[in-house]
N, C-alpha and C positions, 0 to 999 in steps of 0.2 A: 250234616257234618259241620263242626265248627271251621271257621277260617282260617286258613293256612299263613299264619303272618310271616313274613322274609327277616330272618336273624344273617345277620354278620356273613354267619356260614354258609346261607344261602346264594349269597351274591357269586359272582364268576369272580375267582382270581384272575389278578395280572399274570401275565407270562414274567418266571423270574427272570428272563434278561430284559423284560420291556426296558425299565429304567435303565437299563447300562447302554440298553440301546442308544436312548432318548441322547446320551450326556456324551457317548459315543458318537452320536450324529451333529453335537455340538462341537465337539474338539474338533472336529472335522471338520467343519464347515471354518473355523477358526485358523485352521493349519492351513487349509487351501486357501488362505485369503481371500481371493478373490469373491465368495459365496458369500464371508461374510459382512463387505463392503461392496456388495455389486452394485448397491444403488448409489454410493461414493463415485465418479471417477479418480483414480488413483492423479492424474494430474493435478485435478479441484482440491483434493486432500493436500498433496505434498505443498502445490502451494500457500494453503491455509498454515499449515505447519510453518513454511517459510517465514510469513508471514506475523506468525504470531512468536517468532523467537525473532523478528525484527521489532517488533511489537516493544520485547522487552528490553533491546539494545536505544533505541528511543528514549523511553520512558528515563531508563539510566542516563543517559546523556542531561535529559532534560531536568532531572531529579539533583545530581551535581548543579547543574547551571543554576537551581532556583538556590540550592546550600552557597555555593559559591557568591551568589548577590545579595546575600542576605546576611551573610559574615563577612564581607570585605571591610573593610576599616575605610577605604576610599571612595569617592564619591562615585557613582556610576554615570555613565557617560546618558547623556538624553537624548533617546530616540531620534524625536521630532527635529532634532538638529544635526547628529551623524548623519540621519539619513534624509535626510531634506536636499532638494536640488533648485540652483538659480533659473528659471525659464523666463525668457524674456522682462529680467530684470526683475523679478519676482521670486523670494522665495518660499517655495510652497514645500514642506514638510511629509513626507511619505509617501510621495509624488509615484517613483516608481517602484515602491514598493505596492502600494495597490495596485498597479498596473499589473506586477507578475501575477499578484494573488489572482485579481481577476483572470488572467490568460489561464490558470492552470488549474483555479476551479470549474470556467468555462471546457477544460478539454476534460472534465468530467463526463459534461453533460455529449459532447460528440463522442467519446469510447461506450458509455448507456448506448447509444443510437447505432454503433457500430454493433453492439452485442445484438440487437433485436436485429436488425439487418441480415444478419449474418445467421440467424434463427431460421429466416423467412428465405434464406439461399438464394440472397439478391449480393453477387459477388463484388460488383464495381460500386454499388453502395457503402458497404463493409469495408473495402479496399479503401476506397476513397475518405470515410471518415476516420479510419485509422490514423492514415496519412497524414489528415488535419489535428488527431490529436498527438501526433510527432512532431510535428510543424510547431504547434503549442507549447511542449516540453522544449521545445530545442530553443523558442525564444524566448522562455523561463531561464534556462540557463544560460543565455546569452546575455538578459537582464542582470543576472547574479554576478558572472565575468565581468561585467561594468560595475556592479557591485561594489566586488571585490577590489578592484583596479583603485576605484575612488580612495576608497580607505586605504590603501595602501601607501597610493601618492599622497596621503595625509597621515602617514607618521604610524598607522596602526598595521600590530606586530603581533603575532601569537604568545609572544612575551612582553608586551608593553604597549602601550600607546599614550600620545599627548594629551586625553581628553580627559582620564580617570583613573577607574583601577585595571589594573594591568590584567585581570583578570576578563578581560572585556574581550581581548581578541585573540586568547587562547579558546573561549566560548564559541566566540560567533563562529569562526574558522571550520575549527571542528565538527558543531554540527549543521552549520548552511552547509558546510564541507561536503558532509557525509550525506545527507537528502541532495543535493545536486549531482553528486554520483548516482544516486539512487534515482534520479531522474534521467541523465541523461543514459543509463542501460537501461530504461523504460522505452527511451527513445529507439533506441537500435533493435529492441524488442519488439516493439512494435510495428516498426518499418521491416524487419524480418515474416513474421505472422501475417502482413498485410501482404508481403510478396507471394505469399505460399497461398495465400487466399486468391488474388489473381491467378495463377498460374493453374488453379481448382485440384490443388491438393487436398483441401476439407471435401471438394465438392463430389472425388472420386470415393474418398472414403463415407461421406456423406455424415462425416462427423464436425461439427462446429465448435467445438467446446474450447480448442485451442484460444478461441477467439475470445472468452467468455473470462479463460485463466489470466488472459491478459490484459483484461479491465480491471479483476480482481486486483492484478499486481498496481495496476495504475491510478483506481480509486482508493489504493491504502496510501500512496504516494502523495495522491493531494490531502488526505483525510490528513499525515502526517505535518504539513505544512499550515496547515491551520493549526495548530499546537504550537509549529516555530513563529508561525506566524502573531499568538497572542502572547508568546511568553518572550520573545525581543524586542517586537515593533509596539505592540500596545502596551506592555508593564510598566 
């Protein structure tokens, strides 16, 4: 008998609802949320969101300040000399402005150390370098408050100043302004998270990620300052 070859017809049809199933088991999973970001935690997400429409609040800022310095008609004021300080009779040029940089990229590296810590469900480790990188933030912005204070008792004004274009300290105000808030509710975030971590709120729930969302918040914090930091102090 010759070979029976398999046409078209031969094969097994689908069940007609298979596909509506298929697209039915999709909306669904879609509608329940949760199914179809399980592998997201919903904190890690919202924060990323937060962060990426801070992202663009930023940029804006920064995108005016560069239009703004680059169409002023007036001289712009020089770094190395606003922000320079007398130390023992010496003046050294940008003096505490690396000091902050360094404090506040260095409590980078302690929140990284807090997050693995806090992985390994070693509480008073996690606790403890929390702590340190609040400690860090907070004399960031204690640095800045001097900062600010200087230029102040030196004639600079959000509307004006003695040294150039007037556009100098409507910029700088604004946005060290707005990243110094943004640090210092890093601060109180973190010393929050760190309490909860002593007191073993993650440790009952056996969830750590608390811990994780708030590096996330903290590493866009310093990531943002190295931006203020090369489009004021070094341009």
């Amino acid at each position: 008998m010759a070979a029976h070859s398999a046409t078209p017809t031969d094969r097994p049809a689908l069940a007609p609802d298979a596909s509506a199933a298929g697209w039915q088991g999709i909306a669904g999973d879609w509608a329940s949320d949760k199914d179809a970001f399980k592998q997201v935690p919903w904190g890690k997400a919202m924060m990323w969101i937060f962060l990426l429409s801070d992202t663009f609040i930023f940029t804006c800022f920064l995108t005016g300040y560069m239009a703004v310095r680059m169409t002023t008609t007036e001289p712009w004021p020089n770094a190395s000399e606003v922000f320079a300080l007398t130390i023992a009779g010496n003046h050294i040029p940008l003096i505490l402005i690396a000091i902050m940089t360094f404090v506040l990229i260095s409590s980078s590296g302690t929140m990284a150390m807090a997050v693995n810590y806090a992985y390994r469900r070693n509480r008073r480790m996690t606790a403890a370098l929390m702590l340190a990188t609040a400690f860090c933030g907070a004399a960031f912005v204690g640095m800045q408050a001097f900062e600010w204070s200087k230029l102040i008792a030196e004639g600079v004004r959000p509307w004006g100043n003695p040294m150039g274009a007037a556009q100098f300290g409507a910029s700088f105000f604004m946005i060290t302004g707005f990243h110094g808030l943004h640090v210092s509710i890093g601060v109180l975030y973190l010393c929050i998270v760190a309490g909860k971590v002593l007191r073993g709120d993650y440790e009952r729930s056996g969830n750590y990620q608390n811990v994780e969302i708030a590096g996330l918040y903290w590493h866009f914090v310093d990531l943002v300052w190295v931006f203020i930091f090369a489009f004021f102090y070094l341009w």
